[in-house]
C-alpha positions as CSV (number, residue, x, y, z in Angstrom):
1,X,-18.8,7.8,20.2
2,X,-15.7,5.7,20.1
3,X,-12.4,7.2,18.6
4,X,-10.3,3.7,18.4
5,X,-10.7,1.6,16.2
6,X,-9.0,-2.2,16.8
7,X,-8.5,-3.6,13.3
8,X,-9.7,-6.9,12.6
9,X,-6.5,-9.2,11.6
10,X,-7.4,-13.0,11.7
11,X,-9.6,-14.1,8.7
12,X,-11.7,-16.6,8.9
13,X,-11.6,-17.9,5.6
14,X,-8.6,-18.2,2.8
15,X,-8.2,-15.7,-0.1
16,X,-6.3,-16.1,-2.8
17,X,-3.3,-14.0,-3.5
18,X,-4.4,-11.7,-6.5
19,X,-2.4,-8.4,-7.6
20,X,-4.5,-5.9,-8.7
21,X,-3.9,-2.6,-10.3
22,X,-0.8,-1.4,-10.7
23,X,0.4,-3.9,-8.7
24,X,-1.3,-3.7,-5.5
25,X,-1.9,-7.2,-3.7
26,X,-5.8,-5.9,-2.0
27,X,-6.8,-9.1,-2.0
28,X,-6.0,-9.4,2.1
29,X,-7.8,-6.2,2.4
30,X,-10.8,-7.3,0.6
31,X,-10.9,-10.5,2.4
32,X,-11.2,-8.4,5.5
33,X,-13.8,-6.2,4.0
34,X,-15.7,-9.1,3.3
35,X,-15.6,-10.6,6.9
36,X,-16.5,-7.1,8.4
37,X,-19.7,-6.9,6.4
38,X,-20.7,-9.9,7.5
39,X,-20.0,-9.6,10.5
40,X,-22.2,-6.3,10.4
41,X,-24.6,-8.0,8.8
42,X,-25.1,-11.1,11.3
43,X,-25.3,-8.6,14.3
44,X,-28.2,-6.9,12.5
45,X,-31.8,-7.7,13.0
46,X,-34.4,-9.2,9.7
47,X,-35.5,-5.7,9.9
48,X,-32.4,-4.0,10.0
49,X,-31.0,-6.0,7.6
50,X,-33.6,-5.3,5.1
51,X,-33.0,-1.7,5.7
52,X,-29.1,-1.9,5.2
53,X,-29.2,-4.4,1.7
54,X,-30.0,-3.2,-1.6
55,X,-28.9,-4.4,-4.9
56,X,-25.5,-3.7,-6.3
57,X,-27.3,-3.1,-9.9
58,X,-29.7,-0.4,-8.7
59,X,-29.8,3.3,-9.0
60,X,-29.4,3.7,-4.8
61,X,-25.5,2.3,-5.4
62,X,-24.8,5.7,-7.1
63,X,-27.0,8.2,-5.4
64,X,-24.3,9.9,-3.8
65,X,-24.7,13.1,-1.4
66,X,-23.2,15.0,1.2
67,X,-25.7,17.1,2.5
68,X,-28.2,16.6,5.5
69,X,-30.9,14.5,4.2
70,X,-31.7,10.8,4.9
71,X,-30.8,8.3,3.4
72,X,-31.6,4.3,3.0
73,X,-29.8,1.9,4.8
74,X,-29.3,1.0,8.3
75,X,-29.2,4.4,10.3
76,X,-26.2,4.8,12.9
77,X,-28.6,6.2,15.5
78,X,-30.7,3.1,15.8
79,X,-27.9,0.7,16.2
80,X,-26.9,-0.8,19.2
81,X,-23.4,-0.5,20.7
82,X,-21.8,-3.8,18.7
83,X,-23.7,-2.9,15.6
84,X,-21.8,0.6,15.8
85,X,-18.6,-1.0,16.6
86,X,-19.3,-3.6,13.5
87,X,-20.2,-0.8,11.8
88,X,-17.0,1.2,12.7
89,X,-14.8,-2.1,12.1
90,X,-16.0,-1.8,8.6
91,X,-15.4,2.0,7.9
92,X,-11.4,1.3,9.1
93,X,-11.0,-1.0,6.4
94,X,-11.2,1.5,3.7
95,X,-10.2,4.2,6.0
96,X,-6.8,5.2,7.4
97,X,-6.1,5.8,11.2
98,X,-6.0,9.5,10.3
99,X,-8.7,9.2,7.6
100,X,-10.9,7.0,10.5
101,X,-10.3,10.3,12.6
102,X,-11.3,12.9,10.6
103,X,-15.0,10.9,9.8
104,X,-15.5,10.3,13.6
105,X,-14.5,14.5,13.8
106,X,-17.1,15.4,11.2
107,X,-19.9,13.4,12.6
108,X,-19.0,14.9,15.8
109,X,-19.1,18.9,14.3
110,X,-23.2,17.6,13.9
111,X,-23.5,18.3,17.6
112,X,-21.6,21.7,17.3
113,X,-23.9,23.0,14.7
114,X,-27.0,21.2,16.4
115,X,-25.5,23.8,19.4
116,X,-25.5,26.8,16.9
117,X,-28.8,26.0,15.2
118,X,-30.8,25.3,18.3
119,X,-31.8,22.0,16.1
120,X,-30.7,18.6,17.2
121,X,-33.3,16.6,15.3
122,X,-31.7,18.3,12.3
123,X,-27.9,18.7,13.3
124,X,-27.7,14.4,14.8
125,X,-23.8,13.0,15.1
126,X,-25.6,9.9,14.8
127,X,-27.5,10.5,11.4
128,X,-25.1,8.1,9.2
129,X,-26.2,5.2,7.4
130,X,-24.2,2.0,6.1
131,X,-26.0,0.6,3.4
132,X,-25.0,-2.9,1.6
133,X,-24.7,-3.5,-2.1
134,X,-25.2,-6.5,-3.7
135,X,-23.3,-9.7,-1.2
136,X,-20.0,-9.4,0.5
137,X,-18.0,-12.5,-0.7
138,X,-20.0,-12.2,-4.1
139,X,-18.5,-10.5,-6.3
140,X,-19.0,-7.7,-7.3
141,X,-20.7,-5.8,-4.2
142,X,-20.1,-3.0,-2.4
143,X,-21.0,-0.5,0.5
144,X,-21.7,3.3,1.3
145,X,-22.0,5.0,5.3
146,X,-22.8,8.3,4.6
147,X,-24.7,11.4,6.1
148,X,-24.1,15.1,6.5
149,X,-20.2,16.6,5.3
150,X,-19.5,12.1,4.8
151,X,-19.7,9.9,1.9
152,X,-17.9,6.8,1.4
153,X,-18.2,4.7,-1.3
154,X,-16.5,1.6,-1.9
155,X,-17.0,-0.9,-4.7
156,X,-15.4,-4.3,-4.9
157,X,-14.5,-6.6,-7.8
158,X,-12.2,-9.4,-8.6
159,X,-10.0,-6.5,-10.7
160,X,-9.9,-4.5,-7.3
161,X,-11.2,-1.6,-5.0
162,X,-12.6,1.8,-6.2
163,X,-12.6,4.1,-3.1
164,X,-14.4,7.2,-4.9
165,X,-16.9,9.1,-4.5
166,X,-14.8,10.0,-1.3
167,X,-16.5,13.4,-0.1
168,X,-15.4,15.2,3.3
169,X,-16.6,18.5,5.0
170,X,-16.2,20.8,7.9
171,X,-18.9,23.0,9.1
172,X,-17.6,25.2,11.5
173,X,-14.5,24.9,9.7
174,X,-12.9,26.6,12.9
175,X,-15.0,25.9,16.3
176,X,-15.2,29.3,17.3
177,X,-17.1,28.6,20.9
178,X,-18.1,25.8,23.1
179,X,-16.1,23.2,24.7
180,X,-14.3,22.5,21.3
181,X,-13.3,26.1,20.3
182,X,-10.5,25.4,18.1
183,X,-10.8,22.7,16.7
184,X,-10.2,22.7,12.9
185,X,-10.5,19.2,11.2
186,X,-9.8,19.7,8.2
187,X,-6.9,22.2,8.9
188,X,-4.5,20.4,7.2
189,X,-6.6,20.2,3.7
190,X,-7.1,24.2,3.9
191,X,-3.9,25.0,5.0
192,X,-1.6,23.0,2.7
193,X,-3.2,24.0,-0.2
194,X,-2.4,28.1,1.0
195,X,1.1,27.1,1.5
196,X,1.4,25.2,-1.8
197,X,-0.7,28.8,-3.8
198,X,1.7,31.0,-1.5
199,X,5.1,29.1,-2.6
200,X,4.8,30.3,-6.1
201,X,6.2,33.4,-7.7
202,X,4.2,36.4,-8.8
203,X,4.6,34.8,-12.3
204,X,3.7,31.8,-11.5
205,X,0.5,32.8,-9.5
206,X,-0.9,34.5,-12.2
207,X,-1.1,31.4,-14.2
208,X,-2.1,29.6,-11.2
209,X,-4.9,31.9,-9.2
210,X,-7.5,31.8,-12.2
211,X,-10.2,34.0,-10.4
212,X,-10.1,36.9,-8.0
213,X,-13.3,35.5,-6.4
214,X,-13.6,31.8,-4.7
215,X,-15.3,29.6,-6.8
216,X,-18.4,28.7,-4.4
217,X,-18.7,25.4,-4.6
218,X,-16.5,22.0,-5.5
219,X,-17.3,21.9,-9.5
220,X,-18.1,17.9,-9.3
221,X,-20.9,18.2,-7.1
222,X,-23.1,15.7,-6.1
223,X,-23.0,13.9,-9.5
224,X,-22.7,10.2,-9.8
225,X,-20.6,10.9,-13.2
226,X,-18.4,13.5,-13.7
227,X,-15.9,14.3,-16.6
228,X,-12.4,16.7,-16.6
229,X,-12.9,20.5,-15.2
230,X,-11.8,23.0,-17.5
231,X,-7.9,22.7,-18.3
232,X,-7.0,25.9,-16.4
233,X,-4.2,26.8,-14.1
234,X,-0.4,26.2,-13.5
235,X,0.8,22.8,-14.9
236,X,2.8,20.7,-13.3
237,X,6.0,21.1,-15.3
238,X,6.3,25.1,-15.0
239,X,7.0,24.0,-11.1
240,X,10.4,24.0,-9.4
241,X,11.4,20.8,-8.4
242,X,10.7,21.6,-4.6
243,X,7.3,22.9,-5.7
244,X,6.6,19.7,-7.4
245,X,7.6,17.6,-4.7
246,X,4.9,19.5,-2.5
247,X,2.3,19.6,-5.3
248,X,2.3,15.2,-4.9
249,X,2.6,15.6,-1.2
250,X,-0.1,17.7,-1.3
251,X,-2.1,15.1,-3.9
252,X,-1.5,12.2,-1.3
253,X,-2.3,13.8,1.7
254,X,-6.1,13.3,0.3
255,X,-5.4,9.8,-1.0
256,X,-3.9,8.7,2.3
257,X,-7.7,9.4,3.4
258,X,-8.1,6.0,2.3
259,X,-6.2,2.6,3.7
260,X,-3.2,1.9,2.3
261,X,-3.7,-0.9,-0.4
262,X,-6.6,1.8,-1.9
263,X,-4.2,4.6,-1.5
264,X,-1.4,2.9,-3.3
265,X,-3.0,1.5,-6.2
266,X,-4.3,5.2,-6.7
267,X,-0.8,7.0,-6.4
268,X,-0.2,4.3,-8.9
269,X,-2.9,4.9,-11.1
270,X,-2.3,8.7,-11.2
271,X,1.5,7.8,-12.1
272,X,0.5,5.8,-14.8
273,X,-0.9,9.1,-16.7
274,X,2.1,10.9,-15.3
275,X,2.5,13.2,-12.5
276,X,3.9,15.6,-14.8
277,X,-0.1,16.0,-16.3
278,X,-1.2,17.7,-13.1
279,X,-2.5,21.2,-12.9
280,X,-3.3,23.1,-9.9
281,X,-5.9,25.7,-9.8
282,X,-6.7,28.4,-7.3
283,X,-9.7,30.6,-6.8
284,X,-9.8,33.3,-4.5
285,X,-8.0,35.3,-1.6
286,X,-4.9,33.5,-0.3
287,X,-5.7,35.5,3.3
288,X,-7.0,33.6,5.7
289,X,-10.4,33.9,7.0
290,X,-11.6,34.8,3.3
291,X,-13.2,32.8,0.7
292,X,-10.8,30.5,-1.3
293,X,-11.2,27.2,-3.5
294,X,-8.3,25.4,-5.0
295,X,-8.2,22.0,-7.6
296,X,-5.3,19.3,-8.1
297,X,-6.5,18.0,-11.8
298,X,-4.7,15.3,-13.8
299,X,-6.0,13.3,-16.7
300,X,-8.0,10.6,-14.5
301,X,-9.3,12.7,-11.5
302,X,-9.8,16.3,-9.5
303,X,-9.0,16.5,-5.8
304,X,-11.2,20.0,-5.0
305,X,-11.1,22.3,-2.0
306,X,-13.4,24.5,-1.3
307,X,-14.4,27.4,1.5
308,X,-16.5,30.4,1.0
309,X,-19.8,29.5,2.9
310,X,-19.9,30.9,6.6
311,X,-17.6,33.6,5.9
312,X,-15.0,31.4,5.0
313,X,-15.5,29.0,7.6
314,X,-17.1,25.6,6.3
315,X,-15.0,23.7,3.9
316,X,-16.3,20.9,1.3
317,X,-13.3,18.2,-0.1
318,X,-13.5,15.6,-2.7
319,X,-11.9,13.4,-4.5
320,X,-13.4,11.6,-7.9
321,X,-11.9,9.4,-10.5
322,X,-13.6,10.1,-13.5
323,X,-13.4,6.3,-15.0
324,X,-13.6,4.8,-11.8
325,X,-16.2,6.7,-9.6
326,X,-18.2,3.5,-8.3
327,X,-16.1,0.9,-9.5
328,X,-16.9,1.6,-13.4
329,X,-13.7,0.6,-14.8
330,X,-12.5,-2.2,-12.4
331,X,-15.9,-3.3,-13.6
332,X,-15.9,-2.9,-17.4
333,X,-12.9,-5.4,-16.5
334,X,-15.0,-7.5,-14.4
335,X,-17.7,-8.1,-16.5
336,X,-15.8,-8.5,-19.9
337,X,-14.0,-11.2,-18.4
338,X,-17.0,-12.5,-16.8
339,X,-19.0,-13.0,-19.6
């Protein structure tokens, strides 16, 4: 399975220059959305094609999940080597390099646990789908690839790009055998967020570590709508200014996940409502190798960590806007100034 992935730069057709929220220009990144899904689309067969379109109105556009069932659209497995490159091209243009990385990585950790299970049908780095909703060009549309520990979710509209649901997991967490013992892709998420806990005072912890025990799972779930956690933890302004400086670098680390025009107009959304309105949460030990969950909550959206399943070894990361999940405020806009 390819690592690299060559971006697409020369558009084949003009777009018009359109800043969008917060004033982020997307408009050259949704052109070359546009042109990657149909170029997808034009290397799949009637068949295949049929499989990867559904409507953008429909209840499949918000059936969001992360765990390892099938779903519809256009399976990973049974495309041929352009299709998966199309398919790839696609996933980089909401992806960063390092975000593009970390969803090869997980697809990849199938065929560790397919290893550890003794079940490859089950445990299949090739068990993604890309499914298609509504027309690229045609606005407004969108797309999902998604599988086991990966859902991305991307909704387009003449107001801009929504990049959540964005959902990322890790199981092992740590390889602990096999040619890629070691290897920890989501490292960075699990160990930032000890650091961050770890940098506070005993005074401050207390308000910050809100259970002894790890909170099991993320709190958002696999719902398509979510609303704000519980208002618990240490806010932003009873930080020092060092600590607040890491509490946003620890915010954008998941938002540079995405590319940057998606990534930008977030930071920008979230300053909007004010950095000062975030609250971090921690459940948990702060050892390592013991179960431990941790939130970043501010008036719009929850970043969650979570790790307590394989004896601390399988983490689950998300990211929700709870306006914008699917698009649902860029399209309020959309269709109020539609109709």
């Amino acid at each position: 399975m390819p690592l690299s992935f060559p971006r697409f730069l020369s558009l084949g057709f003009a777009c018009a220059s359109v800043a969008f929220a917060h004033q982020v220009d997307q408009s050259h990144l949704i052109a070359e959305m546009t042109e990657r899904a149909d170029v997808l689309l034009e290397s799949l067969s009637e068949e295949k094609q049929e499989t990867a379109l559904h409507p953008f109105r429909g209840e499949e556009r918000e059936n969001f999940h992360y765990v390892p069932l099938d779903r519809k659209g256009a399976l990973y497995k049974d495309m041929t080597a352009a299709q998966r490159a199309n398919t790839l091209q696609l996933l980089h243009t909401a992806l960063s390099d390092s975000g593009s990385m970390k969803a090869m990585q997980i697809m990849q950790l199938e065929a560790v646990l397919a290893e550890i299970e003794n079940d490859p049908e089950r445990r299949d780095p090739e068990k993604y789908w890309m499914a298609i909703f509504g027309t690229p060009g045609e606005l407004p549309w969108g797309w999902r690839f998604e599988g086991h520990h990966l859902s991305i979710n991307l909704t387009i509209t003449e107001h801009g790009i929504s990049g959540t649901p964005l959902f990322m997991g890790a199981n092992p967490g740590k390889v602990l055998e096999g040619p890629k013992k070691g290897k920890r892709v989501l490292a960075d998420s699990e160990d930032r967020g000890r650091k961050f806990v770890l940098s506070l005072t005993s005074d401050q912890q207390k308000r910050a570590i809100i259970a002894s025990k790890a909170i099991r799972e993320i709190q958002t779930g696999q719902h398509s709508l979510v609303e704000p956690l519980p208002d618990e933890g240490i806010p932003y302004p009873a930080l020092n200014e060092s600590q607040q400086r890491a509490l946003v670098f620890l915010v954008r680390h998941y938002l540079n996940r995405h590319e940057d025009e998606i990534s930008e107009a977030a930071r920008g959304r979230i300053e909007a409502h004010g950095w000062e309105n975030l609250v971090f949460a921690w459940a948990g030990s702060t050892a390592v190798n013991e179960g431990h969950y941790y939130r970043i909550q501010g008036p719009t959206f929850a970043i969650e960590y979570a790790n307590t399943q394989n004896d601390a070894n399988h983490h689950h990361t998300t990211y929700r806007d709870f306006e914008n999940d699917f698009g649902r405020d860029t399209l309020r806009d959309h269709y109020r100034h539609s109709h």
